[in-house]
FIVEX-332936 format. One record per residue (C-alpha): residue number from 1; residue in three letters; y, z, x. Coordinates in steps of 0.1 Angstrom, whole numbers, plus 5000, padded with zeros to 4 digits. Layout:
# residues N
REC  resi  resn     Y     Z     X
REC   NUM   ALA     Y     Z     X
...
//
This chain:
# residues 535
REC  resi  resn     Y     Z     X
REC     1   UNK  5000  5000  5000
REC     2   UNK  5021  5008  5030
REC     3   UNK  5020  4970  5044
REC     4   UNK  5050  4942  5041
REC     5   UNK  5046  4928  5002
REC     6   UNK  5044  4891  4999
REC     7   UNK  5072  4881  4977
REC     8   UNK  5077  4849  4954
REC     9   UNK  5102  4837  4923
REC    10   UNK  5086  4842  4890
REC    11   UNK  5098  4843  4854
REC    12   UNK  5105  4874  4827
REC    13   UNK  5070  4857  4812
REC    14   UNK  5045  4869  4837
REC    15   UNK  5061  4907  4829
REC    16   UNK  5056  4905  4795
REC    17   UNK  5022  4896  4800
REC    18   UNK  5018  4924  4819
REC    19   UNK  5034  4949  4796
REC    20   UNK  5006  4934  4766
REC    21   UNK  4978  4936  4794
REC    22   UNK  4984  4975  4800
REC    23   UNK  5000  4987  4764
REC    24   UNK  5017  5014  4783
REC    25   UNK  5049  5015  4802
REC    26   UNK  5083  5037  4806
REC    27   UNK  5110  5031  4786
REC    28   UNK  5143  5016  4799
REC    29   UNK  5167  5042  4803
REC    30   UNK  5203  5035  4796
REC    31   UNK  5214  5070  4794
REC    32   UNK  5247  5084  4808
REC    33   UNK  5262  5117  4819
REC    34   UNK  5285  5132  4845
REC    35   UNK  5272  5156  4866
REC    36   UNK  5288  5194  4866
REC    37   UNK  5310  5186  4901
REC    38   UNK  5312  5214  4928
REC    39   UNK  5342  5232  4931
REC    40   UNK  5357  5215  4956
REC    41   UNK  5356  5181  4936
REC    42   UNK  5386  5169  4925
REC    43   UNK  5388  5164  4886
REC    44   UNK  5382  5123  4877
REC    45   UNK  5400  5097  4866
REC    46   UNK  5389  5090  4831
REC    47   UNK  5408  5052  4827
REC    48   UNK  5386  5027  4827
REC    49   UNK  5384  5006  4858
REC    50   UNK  5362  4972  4863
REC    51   UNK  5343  4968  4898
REC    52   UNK  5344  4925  4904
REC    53   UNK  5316  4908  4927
REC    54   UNK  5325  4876  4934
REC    55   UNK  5289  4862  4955
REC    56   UNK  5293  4835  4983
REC    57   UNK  5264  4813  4994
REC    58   UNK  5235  4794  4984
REC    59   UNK  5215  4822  4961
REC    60   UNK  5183  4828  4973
REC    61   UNK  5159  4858  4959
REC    62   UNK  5123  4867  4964
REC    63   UNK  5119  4883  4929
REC    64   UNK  5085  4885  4923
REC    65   UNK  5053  4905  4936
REC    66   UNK  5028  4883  4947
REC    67   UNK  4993  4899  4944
REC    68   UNK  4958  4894  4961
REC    69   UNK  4946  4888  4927
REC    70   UNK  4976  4858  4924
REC    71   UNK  4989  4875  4892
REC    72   UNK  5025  4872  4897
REC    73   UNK  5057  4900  4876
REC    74   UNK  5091  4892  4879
REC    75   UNK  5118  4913  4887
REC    76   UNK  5148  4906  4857
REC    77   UNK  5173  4921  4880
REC    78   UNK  5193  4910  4912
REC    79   UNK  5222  4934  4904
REC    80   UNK  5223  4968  4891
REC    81   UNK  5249  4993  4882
REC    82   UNK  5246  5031  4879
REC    83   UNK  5272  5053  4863
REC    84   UNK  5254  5089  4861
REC    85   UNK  5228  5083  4835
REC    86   UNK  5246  5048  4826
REC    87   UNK  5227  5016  4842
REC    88   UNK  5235  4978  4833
REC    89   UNK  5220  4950  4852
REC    90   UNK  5223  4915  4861
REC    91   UNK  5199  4891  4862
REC    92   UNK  5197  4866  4891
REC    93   UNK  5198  4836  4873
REC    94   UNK  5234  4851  4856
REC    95   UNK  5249  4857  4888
REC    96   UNK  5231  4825  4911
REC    97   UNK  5254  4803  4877
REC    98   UNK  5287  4824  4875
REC    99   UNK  5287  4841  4908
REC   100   UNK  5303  4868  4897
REC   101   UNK  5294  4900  4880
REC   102   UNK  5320  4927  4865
REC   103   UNK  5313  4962  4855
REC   104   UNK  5334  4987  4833
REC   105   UNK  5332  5027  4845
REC   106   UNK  5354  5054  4842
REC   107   UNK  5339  5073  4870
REC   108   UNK  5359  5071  4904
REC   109   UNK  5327  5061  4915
REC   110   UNK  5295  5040  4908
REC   111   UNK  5264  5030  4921
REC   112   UNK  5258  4997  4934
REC   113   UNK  5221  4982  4938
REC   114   UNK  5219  4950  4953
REC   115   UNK  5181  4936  4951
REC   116   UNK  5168  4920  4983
REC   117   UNK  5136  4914  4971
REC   118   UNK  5108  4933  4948
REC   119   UNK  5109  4969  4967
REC   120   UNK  5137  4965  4986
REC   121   UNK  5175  4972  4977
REC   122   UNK  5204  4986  4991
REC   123   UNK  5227  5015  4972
REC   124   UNK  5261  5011  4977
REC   125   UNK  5290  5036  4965
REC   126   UNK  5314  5019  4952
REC   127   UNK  5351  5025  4940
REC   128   UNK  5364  5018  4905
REC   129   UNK  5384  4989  4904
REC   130   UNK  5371  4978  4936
REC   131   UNK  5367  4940  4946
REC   132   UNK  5334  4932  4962
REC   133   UNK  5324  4901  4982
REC   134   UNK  5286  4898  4986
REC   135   UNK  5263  4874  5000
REC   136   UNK  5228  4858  4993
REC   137   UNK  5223  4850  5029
REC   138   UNK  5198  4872  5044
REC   139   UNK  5216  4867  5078
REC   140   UNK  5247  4882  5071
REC   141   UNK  5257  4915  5060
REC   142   UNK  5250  4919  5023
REC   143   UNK  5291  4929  5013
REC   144   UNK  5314  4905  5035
REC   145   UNK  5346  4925  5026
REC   146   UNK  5364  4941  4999
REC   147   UNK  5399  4954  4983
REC   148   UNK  5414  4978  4963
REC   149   UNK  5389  5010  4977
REC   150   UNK  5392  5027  5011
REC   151   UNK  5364  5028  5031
REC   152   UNK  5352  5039  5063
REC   153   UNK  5337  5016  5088
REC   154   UNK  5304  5018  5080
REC   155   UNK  5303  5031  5044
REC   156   UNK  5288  4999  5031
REC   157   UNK  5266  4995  5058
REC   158   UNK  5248  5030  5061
REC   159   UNK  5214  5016  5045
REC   160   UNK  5214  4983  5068
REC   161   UNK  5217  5005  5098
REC   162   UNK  5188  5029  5083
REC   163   UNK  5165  5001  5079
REC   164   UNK  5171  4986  5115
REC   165   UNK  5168  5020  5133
REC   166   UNK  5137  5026  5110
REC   167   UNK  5121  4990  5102
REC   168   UNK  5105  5001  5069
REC   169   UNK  5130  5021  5054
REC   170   UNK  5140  4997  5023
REC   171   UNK  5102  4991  5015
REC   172   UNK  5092  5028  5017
REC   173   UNK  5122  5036  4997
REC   174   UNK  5118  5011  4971
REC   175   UNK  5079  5021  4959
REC   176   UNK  5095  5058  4960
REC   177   UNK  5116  5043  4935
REC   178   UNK  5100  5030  4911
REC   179   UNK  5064  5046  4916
REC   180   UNK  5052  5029  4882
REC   181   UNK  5051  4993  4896
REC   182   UNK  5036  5008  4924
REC   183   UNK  5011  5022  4906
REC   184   UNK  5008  4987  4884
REC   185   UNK  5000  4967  4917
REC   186   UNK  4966  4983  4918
REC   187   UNK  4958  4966  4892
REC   188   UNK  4972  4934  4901
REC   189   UNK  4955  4937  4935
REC   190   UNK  4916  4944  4922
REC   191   UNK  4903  4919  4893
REC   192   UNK  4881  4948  4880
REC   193   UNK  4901  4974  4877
REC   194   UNK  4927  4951  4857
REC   195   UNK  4895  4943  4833
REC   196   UNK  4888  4984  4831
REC   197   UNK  4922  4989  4821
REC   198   UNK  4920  4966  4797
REC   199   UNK  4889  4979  4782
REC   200   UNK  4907  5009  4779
REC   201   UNK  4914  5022  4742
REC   202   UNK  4948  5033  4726
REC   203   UNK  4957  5065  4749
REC   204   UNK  4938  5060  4777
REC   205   UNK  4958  5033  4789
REC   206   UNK  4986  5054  4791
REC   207   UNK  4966  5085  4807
REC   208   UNK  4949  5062  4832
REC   209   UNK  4983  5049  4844
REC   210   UNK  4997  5085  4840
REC   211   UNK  4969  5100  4868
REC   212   UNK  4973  5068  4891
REC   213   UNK  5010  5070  4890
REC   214   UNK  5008  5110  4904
REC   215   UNK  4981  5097  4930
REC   216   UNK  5013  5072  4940
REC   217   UNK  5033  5103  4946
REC   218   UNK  5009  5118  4966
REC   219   UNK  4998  5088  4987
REC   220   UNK  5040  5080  4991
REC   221   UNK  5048  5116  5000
REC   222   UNK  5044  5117  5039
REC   223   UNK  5067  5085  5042
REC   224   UNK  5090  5096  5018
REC   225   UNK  5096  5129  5040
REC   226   UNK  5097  5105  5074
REC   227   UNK  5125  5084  5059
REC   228   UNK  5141  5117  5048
REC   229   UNK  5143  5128  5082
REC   230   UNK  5150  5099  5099
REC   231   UNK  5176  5091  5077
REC   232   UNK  5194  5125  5082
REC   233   UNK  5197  5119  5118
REC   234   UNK  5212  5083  5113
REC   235   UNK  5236  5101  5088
REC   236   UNK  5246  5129  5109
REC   237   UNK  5254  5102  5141
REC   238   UNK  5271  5082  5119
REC   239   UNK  5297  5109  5099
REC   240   UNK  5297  5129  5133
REC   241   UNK  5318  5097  5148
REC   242   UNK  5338  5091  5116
REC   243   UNK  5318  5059  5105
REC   244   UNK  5310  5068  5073
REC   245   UNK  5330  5089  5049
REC   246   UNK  5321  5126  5033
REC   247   UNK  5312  5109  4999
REC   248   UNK  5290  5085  5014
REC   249   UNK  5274  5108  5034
REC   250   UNK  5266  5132  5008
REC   251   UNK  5251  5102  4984
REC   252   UNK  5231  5091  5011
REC   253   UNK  5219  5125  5018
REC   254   UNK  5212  5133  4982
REC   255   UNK  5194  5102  4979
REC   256   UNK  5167  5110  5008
REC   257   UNK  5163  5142  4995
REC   258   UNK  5155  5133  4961
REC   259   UNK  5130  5106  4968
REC   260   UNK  5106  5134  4982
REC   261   UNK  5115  5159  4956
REC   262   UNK  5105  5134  4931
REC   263   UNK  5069  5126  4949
REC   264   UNK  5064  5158  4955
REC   265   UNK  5070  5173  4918
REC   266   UNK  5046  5143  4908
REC   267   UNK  5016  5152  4931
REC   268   UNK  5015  5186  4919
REC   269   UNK  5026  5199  4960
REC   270   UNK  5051  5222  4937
REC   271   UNK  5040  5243  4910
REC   272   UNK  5063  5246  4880
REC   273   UNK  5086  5275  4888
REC   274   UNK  5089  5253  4928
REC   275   UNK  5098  5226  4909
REC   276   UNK  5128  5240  4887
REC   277   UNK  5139  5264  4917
REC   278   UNK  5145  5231  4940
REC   279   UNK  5162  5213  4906
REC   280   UNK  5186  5243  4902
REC   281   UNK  5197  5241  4940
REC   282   UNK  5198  5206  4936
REC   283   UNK  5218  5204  4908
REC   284   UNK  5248  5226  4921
REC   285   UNK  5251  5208  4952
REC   286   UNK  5254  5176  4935
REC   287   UNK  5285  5155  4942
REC   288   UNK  5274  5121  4924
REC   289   UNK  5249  5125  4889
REC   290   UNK  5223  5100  4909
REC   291   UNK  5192  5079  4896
REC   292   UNK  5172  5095  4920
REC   293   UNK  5181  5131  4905
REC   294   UNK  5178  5118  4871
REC   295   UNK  5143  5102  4884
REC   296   UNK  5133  5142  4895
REC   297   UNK  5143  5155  4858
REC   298   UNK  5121  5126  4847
REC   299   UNK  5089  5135  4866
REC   300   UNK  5095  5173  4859
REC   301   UNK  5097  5164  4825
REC   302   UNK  5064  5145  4824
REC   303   UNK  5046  5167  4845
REC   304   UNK  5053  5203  4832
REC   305   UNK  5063  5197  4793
REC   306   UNK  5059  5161  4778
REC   307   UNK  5020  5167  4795
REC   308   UNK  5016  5194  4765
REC   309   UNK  5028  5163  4740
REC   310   UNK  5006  5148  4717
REC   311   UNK  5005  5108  4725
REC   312   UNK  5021  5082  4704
REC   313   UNK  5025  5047  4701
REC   314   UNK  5059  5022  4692
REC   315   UNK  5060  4988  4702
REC   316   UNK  5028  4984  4718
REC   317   UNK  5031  5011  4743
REC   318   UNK  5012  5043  4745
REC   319   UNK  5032  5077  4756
REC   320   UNK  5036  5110  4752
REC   321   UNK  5056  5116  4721
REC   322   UNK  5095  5120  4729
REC   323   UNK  5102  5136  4701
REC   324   UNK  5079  5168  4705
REC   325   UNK  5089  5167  4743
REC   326   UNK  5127  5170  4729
REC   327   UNK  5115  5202  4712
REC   328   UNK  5090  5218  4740
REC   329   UNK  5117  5215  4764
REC   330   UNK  5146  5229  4739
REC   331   UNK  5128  5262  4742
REC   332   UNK  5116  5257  4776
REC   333   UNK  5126  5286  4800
REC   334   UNK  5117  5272  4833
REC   335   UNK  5145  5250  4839
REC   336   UNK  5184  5261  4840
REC   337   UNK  5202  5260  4810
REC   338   UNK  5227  5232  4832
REC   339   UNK  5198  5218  4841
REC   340   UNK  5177  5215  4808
REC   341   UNK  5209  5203  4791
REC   342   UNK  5209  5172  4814
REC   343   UNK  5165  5173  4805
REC   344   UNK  5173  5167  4774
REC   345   UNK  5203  5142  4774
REC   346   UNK  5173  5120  4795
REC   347   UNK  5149  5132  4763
REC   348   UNK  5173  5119  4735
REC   349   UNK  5175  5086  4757
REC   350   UNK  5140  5080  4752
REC   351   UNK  5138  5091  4714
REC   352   UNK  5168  5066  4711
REC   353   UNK  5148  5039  4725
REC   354   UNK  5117  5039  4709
REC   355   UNK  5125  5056  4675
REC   356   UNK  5161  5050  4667
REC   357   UNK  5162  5058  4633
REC   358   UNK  5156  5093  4641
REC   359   UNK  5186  5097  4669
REC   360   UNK  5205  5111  4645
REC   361   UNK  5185  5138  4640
REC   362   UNK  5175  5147  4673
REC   363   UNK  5216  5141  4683
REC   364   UNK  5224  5170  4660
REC   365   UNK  5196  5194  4674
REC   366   UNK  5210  5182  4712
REC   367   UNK  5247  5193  4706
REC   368   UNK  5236  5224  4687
REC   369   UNK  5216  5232  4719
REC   370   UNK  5235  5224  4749
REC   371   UNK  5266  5238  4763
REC   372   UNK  5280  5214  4787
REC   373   UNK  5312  5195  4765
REC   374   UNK  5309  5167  4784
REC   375   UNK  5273  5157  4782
REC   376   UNK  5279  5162  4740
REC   377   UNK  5306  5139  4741
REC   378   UNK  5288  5112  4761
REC   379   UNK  5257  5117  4737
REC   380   UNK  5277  5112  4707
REC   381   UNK  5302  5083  4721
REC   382   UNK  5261  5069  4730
REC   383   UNK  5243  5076  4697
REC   384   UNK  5268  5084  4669
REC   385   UNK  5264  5056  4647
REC   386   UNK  5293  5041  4632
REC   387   UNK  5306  5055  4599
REC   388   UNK  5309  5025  4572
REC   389   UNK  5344  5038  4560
REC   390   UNK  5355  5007  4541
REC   391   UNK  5346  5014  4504
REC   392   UNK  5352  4977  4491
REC   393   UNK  5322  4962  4478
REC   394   UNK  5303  4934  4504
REC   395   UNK  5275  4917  4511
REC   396   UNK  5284  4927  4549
REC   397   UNK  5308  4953  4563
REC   398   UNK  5324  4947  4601
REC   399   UNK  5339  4967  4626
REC   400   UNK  5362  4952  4650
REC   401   UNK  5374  4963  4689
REC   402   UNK  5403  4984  4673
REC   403   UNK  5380  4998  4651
REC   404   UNK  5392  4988  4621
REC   405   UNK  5367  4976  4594
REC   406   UNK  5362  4945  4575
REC   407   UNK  5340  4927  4551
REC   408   UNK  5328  4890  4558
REC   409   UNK  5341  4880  4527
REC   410   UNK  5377  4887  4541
REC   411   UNK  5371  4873  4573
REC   412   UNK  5356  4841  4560
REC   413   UNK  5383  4840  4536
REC   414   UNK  5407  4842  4568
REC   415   UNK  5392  4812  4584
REC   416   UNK  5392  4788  4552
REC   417   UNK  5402  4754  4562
REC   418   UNK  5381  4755  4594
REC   419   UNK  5343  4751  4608
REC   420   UNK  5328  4783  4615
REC   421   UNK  5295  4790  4639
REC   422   UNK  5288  4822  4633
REC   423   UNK  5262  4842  4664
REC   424   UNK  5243  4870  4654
REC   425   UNK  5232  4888  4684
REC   426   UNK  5228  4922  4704
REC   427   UNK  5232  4934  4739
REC   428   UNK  5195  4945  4739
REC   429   UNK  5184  4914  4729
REC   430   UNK  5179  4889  4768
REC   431   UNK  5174  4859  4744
REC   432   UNK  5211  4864  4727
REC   433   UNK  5224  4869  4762
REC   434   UNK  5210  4834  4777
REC   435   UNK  5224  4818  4746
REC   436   UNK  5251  4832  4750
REC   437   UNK  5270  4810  4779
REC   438   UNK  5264  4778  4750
REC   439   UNK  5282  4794  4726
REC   440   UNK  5313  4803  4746
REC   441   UNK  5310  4764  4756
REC   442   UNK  5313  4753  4722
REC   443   UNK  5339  4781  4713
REC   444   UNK  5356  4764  4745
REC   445   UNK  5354  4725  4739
REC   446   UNK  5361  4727  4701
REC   447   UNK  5389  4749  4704
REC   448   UNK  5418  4727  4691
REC   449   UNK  5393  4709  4666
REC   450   UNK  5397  4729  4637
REC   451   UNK  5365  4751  4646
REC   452   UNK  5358  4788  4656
REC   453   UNK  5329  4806  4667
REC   454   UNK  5326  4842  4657
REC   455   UNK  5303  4869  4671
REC   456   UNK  5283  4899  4649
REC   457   UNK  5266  4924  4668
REC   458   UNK  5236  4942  4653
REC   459   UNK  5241  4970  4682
REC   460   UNK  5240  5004  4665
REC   461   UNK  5266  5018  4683
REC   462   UNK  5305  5010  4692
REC   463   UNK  5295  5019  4729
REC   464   UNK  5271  4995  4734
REC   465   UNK  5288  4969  4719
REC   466   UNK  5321  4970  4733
REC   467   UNK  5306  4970  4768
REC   468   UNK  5285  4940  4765
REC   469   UNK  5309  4922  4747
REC   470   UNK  5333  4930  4777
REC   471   UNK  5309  4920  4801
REC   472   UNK  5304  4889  4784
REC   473   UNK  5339  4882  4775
REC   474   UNK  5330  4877  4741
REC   475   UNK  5357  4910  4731
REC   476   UNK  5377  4886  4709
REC   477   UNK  5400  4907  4689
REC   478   UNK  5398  4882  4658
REC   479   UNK  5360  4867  4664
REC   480   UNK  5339  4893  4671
REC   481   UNK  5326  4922  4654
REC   482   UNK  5296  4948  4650
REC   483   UNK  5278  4948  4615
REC   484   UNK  5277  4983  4599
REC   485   UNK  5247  4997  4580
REC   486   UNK  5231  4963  4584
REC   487   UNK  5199  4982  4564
REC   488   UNK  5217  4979  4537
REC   489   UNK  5232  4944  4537
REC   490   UNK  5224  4920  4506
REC   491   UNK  5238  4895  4532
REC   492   UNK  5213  4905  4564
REC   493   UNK  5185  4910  4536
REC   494   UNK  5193  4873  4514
REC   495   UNK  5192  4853  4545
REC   496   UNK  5160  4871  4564
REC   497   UNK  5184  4878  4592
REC   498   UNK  5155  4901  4605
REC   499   UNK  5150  4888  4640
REC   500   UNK  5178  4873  4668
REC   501   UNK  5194  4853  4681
REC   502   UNK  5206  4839  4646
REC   503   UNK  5227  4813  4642
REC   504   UNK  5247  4799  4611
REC   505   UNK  5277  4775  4601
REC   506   UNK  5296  4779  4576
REC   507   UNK  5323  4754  4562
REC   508   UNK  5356  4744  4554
REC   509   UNK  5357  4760  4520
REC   510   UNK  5344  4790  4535
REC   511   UNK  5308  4788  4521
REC   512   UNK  5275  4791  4546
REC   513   UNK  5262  4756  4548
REC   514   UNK  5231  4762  4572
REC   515   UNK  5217  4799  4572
REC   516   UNK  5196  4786  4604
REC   517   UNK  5211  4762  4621
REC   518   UNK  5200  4753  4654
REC   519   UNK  5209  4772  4689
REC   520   UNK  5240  4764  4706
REC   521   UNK  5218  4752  4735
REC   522   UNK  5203  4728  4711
REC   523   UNK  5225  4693  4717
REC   524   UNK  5215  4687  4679
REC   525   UNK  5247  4716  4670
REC   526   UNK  5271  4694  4686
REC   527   UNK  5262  4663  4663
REC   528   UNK  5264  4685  4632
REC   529   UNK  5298  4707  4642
REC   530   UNK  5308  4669  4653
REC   531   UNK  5307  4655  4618
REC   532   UNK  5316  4689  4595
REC   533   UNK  5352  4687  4618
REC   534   UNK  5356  4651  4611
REC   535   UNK  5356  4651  4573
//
């Protein structure tokens, strides 16, 4: 496991395979929170700031993990940003075509992950409001220069120096990481054991990759503390001389920590009371809230309460019931009550994702139970649902950037005289998003021809919304809005409007004319928006 990995470009296809081969998997996390900062922190800047990449060169990126048994899984991402329990990525093929990337964050800092192939990344901290230049040449340095943040020589450096001092380092790092694809390429690398797992019935799947995936911390441990020590003595060279600043320093060295921690709470090296001790000590120290911290709560989760769950199943996958692991660690005492209040921000994430409509519920128990302000106001800016305030009666009620809310009867009504293609989408849905760039093409080329596109979100939340319509630019204050209470829509329920990306076009007089018209990446759209502008 410990050898070079053979690395090729494959598709999202061959990982969807994969997820239908094992019925078991961890959810995607999108959770965010602000860790309690020491008290020599300064307090933060909450105004929203955007960090720019602009990419140079041709892109090249080994995505994929090549396996003895041929059986290829794509990586999605080439970029990824971390904003304490916030993560958004960027998919290579989105940035190798626009060459650019943009995140919004109101922390003074964020976490940059730059993918160099399968297992092996770099973490840079960035700035808000920085200006990054990056490059897909392997030869050269992967951030060519920046603006707008101060740095030290070799803040955005530090894990290229590592890796050469160390030859290794990025590889052992990355399977630390994400110990669950580690744990899936035993599988991929012996034919039989992929055809016992499969064999495998409801639960099992999910406990067999359970057991293998603590065997992965145990077999990863001893590297894991190497790197940890070898990276400390690169660290302490490099802030000794003034190359690297105090905040870099202290990510790095949080990071290296954390990795082992994380192994080590999965192998069992740490009983339970071990386990929360090093978490508390962690946890006050902590300068930046970190994936690799939120990776330890994670594992500690799994390993000393969700294990007393009873096991579940939502979308094909087989786990340990969030739900009951939300209320075992509510009246856990082993953790913290700082601590267990970030537990279970990382808890509601995971009820969120698999059985959204019973957030709400599970929101009210959170802030009933935790004391830190800030975490209950992330949670409820994350997984409040939108209030349907407007009382006049529709078919469809709309919320728009300023909030305010509308029916699709008025904003129809406000478009009469003109085409309308109207893009039902969401940011969790990757199909909506490759559409996406057609859409905008059309709302581009037919802009002075009598014709407007306008987006509706089915996101459940303002939050999520506003960001990927941001990132998207798609935040048009007069053409895109978020459906409210789309459960209860005559519209959504009329038209069958029950999976995405949906498209329709509706005409001069204001009437739908085609409930499913064809994808704006279809050329047939353009001969039928061609024709309805004409008459």
């Amino acid at each position: 496991m410990t050898k070079i990995l053979a690395l090729s470009l494959s598709g999202l296809s061959s990982l969807l395979a994969l997820t239908l081969l094992l019925s078991c998997g961890k959810p995607s996390s999108q959770d965010k929170t602000t860790a309690e900062a020491p008290p020599e922190s300064t307090p933060q800047n909450t105004e929203p700031g955007v960090v720019h990449i602009q990419f140079v060169d041709k892109p090249v990126f080994n995505s994929a993990l090549n396996t003895k048994t041929k059986r290829n899984t794509g990586r999605l991402e080439y970029v990824v940003f971390y904003d304490g329990f916030e993560r958004e990525g960027y998919w290579f093929d989105e940035i190798a075509k626009n060459k650019a990337a943009a995140y919004t964050t109101s922390s003074d800092r964020a976490i940059l992950r730059r993918y160099l192939s399968y297992f092996e990344f770099q973490d840079f901290l960035v700035h808000k409001g920085d200006s990054l230049v990056m490059s897909f040449d392997p030869a050269k340095p992967v951030v060519i220069k920046h603006a707008a943040g101060t740095y030290a020589p070799h803040d955005l450096n530090v894990e290229a120096i590592i890796n050469q001092k160390y030859p290794g380092a990025y590889l052992t790092a990355g399977m630390a990481d994400d110990t669950r694809m580690t744990a899936f390429k035993y599988f991929f690398d012996d034919p039989k054991e992929s055809e016992r797992q499969s064999a495998r019935k409801g639960y099992e799947k999910g406990l067999y990759l359970e057991t293998l995936e603590n065997q992965m911390g145990s077999d990863l441990l001893p590297s894991a503390n190497d790197l940890k020590r070898n990276s400390q003595q690169v660290l302490d060279s490099l802030h000794a001389h003034k190359h690297i600043s105090d905040d870099v320093y202290r990510f790095y060295q949080q990071k290296y920590a954390h990795l082992p921690l994380k192994l080590a709470i999965m192998s069992g090296s740490m009983d339970s009371t071990q386990a929360a001790r090093a978490l508390t000590g962690s946890f006050k120290n902590l300068r930046f809230q970190d994936t690799y911290f939120n990776q330890c709560l994670d594992h500690f989760e799994k390993k000393y309460i969700t294990s007393r769950a009873q096991w579940t199943v939502a979308n094909h996958y087989y786990f340990r019931d969030p739900k009951e692991s939300f209320s075992l660690a509510q009246h856990s005492s082993l953790l913290s009550p700082a601590v267990k209040d970030q537990l279970l921000f990382l808890s509601l994430g995971k009820i969120d994702n698999f059985f959204p409509d019973e957030t709400d519920t599970y929101l009210k128990a959170f802030v009933n139970s935790v004391t830190d302000a800030r975490l209950i106001q992330q949670a409820q800016a994350k997984y409040e649902r939108d209030k349907l305030l407007n009382t006049t009666p529709s078919d469809l009620h709309l919320m728009a950037f300023n909030r305010e809310q509308f029916t699709i009867e008025e904003v129809l009504e406000q478009k009469k005289g003109k085409v309308v293609y109207l893009d039902f989408w969401a940011s969790w849905c990757a199909p909506c998003i490759e559409e996406m760039k057609y859409s905008k093409s059309i709302l581009q080329d037919y802009e002075h021809k009598n014709l407007e596109v306008v987006f509706f979100s089915l996101d459940d939340n303002y939050m999520k919304w506003s960001k990927a319509a941001e990132r998207l630019e798609i935040n048009l204050t007069e053409n895109s809005f978020k459906i409210l209470k789309p459960e209860g829509s005559k519209f959504i329920q009329e038209h069958k409007l029950g999976s995405i990306p949906r498209y329709m076009v509706v005409g001069k007089d204001g009437k739908i004319i085609n409930a499913n018209a064809p994808r704006p990446s279809d050329p047939k759209i353009r001969k039928v928006l061609d024709a309805l502008v004409a008459e």
